[in-house]
C-alpha positions as CSV (number, residue, x, y, z in Angstrom):
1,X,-15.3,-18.9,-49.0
2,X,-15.7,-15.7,-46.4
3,X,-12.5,-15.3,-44.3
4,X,-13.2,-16.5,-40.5
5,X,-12.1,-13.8,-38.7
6,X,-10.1,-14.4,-35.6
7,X,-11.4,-13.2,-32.1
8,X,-9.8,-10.2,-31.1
9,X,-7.5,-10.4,-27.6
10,X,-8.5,-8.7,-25.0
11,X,-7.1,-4.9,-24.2
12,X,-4.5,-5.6,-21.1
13,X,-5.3,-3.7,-18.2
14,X,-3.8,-0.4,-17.6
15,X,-1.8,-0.9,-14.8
16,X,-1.3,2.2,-13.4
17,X,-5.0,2.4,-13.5
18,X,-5.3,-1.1,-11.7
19,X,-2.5,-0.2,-9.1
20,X,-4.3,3.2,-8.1
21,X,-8.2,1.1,-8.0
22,X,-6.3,-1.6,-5.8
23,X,-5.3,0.7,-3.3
24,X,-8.6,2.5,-3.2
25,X,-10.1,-1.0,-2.7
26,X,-8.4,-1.8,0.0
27,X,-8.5,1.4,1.9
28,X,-11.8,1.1,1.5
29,X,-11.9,-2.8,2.6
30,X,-9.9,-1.3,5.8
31,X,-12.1,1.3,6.7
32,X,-15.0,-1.2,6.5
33,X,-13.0,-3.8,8.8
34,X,-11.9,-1.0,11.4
35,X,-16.0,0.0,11.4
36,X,-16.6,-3.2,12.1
37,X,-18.7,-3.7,8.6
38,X,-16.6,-6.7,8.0
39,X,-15.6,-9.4,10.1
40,X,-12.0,-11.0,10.3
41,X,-12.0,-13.6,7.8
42,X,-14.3,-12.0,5.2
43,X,-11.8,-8.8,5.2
44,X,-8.8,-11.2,5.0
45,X,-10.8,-13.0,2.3
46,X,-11.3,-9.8,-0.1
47,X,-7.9,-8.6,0.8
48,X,-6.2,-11.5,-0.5
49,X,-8.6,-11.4,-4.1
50,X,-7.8,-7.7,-4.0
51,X,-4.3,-8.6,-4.6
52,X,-4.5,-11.2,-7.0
53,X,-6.8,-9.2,-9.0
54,X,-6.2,-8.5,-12.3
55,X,-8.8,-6.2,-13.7
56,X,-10.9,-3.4,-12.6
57,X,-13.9,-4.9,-12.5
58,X,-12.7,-7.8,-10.4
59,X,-11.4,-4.9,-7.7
60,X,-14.8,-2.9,-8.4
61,X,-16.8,-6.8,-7.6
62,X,-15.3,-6.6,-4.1
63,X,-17.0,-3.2,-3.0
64,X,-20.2,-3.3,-4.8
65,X,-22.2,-4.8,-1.8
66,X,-20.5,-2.5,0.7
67,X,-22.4,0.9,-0.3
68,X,-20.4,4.6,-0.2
69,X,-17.5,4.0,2.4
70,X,-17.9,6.5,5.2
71,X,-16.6,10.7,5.1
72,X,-13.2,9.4,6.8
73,X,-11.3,7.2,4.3
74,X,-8.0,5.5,5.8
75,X,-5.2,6.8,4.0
76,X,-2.3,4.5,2.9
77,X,1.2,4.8,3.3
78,X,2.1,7.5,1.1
79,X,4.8,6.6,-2.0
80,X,8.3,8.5,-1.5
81,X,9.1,10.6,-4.3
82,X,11.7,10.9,-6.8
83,X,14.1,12.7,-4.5
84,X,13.6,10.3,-1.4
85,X,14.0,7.6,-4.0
86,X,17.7,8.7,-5.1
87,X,19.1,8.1,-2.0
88,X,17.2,5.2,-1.0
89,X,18.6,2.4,1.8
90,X,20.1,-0.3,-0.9
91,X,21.0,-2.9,2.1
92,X,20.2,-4.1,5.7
93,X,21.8,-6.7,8.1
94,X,20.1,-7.1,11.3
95,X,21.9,-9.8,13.4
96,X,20.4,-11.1,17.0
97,X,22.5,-13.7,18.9
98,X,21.1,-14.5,22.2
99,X,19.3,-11.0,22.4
100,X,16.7,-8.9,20.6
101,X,16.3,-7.1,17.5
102,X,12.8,-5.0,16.9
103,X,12.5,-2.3,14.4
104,X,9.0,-0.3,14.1
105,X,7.5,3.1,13.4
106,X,8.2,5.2,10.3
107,X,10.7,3.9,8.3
108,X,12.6,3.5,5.1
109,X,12.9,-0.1,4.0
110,X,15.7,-0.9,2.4
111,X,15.6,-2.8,-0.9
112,X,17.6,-5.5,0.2
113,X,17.5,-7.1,3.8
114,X,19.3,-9.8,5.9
115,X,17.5,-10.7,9.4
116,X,20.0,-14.0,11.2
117,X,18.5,-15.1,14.2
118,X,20.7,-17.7,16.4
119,X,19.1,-18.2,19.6
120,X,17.5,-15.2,19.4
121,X,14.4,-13.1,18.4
122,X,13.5,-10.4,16.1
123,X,10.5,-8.0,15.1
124,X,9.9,-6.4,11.9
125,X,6.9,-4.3,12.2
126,X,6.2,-2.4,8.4
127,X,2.9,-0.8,9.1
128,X,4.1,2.2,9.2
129,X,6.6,1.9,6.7
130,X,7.8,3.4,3.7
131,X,8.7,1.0,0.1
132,X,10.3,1.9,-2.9
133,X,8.0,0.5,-6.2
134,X,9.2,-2.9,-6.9
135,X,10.4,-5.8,-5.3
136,X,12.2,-6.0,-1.7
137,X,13.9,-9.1,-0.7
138,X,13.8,-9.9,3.0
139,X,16.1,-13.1,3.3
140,X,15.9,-14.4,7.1
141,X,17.8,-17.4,8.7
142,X,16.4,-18.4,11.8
143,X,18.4,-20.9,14.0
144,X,16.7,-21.5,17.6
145,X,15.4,-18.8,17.1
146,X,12.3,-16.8,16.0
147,X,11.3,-13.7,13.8
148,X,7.9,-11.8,13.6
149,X,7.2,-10.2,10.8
150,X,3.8,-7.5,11.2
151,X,2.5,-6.1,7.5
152,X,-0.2,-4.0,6.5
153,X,-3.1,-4.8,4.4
154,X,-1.7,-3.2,1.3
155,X,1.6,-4.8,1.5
156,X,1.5,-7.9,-1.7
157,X,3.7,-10.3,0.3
158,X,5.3,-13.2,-1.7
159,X,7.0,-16.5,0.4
160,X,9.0,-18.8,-0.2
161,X,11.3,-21.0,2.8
162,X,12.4,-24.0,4.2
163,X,12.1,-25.5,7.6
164,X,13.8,-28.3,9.2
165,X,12.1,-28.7,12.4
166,X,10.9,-25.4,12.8
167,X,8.2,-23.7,11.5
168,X,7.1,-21.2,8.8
169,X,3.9,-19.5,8.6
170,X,3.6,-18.1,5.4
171,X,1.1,-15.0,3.9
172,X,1.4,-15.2,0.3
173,X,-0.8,-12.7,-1.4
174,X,1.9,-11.7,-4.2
175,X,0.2,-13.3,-7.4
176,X,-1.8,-10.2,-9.1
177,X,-0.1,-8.6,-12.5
178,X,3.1,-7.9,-11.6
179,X,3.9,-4.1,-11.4
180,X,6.6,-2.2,-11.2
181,X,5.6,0.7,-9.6
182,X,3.9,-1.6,-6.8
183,X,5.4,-2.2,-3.4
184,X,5.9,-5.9,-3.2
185,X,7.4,-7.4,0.1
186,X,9.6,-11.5,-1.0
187,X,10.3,-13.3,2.0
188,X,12.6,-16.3,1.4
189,X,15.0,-18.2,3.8
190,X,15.7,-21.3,6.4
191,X,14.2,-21.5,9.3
192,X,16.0,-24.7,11.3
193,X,14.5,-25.8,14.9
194,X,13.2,-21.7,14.7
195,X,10.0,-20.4,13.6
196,X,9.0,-17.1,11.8
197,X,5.2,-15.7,11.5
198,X,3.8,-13.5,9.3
199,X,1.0,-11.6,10.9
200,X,-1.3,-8.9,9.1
201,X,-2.4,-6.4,11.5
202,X,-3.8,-2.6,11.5
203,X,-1.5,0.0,12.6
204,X,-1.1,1.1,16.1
205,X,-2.9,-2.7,16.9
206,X,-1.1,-5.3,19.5
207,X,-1.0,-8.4,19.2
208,X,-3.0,-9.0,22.4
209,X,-6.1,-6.2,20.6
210,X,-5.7,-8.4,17.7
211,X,-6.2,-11.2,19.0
212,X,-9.4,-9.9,21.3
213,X,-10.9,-8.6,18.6
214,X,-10.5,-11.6,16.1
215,X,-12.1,-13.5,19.1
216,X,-14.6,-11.4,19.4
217,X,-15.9,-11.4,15.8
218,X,-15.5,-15.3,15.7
219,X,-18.0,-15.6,18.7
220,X,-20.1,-13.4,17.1
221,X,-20.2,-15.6,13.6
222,X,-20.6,-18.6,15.8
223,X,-23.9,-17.4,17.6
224,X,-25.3,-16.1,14.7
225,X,-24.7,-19.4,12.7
226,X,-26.5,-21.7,15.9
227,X,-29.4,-18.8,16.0
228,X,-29.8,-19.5,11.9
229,X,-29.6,-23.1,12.6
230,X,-32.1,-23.1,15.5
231,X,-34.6,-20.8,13.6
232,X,-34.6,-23.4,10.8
233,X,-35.0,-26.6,13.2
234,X,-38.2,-24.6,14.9
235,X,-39.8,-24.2,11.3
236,X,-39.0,-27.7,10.5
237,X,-41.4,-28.9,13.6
């Protein structure tokens, strides 16, 4: 009797070589969104599978329709080096009691962060921010109050909280091959008659641009969808 051979497993991914193709992927997605090559939802769509990719060709199947991106590429955040690293913010305790708490701009996150909002209202605005690799924790407690959190499209984001009649809007796109030298942004905590929001938006854009814009791609979709469906009831006649 010949020996059945077994089937051989696959080669893991190298994921240093997976981490460097995901950011190129979605610089490039973002570049394509900002050109307005891609509309809201199908940018937030690819994003999200960019992130929870685990191979190259499953990053390299996100692009392939999109053709060579453009001579200006947007550039991500770049990664602190080994110096910056060694003295690294370990831990951060913002506290907003009947007042205000906003932090935005360039700067270092710490690896560790506490955010308690008791009747009051916070902003955490990490576009322009700088991780370590690896995990930071971002525990929040929200009491009558409220906290908004603003990421960028390379951030992973993981969530996990509880509300008691309050609200939580989570953005989980944290579920790719984990990595090390990966920023990776784990929001947990209690919201109780307070609500937090997790809002994805490009740097130097408000809320109220955000918003517009989103609108204005959405009306867009719309009228092209009835002009499809009205070309297809004309042929029908």
């Amino acid at each position: 009797m010949s020996e059945q051979k077994l089937p051989v497993p696959a080669k893991p991914e190298n994921l240093v070589a997976l981490r460097d193709r995901r950011e190129q992927v979605i610089a490039g997605l973002t570049e394509h969104f900002t050109r307005d090559i891609l509309d809201v939802d199908e940018f937030d769509r690819r994003i999200d599978l960019a992130h929870r990719a685990t191979s190259l060709v499953q990053l390299d199947e996100l692009v392939v329709d999109l053709g060579p991106l453009p001579a200006a590429t947007t550039a991500l955040v770049p990664q602190p080096s080994d110096e910056m690293l060694a003295d690294w913010p370990a831990r951060k305790r913002w506290l907003a009691v009947m007042g205000g708490v906003e932090k935005k701009g360039r700067w270092s996150v710490p690896r560790k962060m506490r955010v308690i909002c008791f009747w009051g209202g916070a902003s955490l605005d990490f576009r322009e921010a700088q991780f370590a690799p690896g995990i930071t924790e971002l525990h929040i407690t929200a009491i009558m109050g409220g906290l908004e959190i603003i990421v960028p499209p390379w951030l992973g984001v993981e969530t996990d909280a509880t509300t008691v009649m309050g609200g939580f809007e989570e953005l989980d796109r944290g579920h790719g091959v984990p990595d090390p030298g990966r920023a990776m942004l784990r929001i947990s905590g209690l919201a109780v008659m307070g609500g937090v929001s997790i809002d994805t938006r490009l740097p130097g854009e408000t809320r109220r641009e955000a918003r517009k814009r989103i609108k204005k791609e959405r009306k867009a979709l719309a009228s092209g969808a009835q002009r499809t469906l009205g070309d297809g009831n004309t042929k029908g006649r």
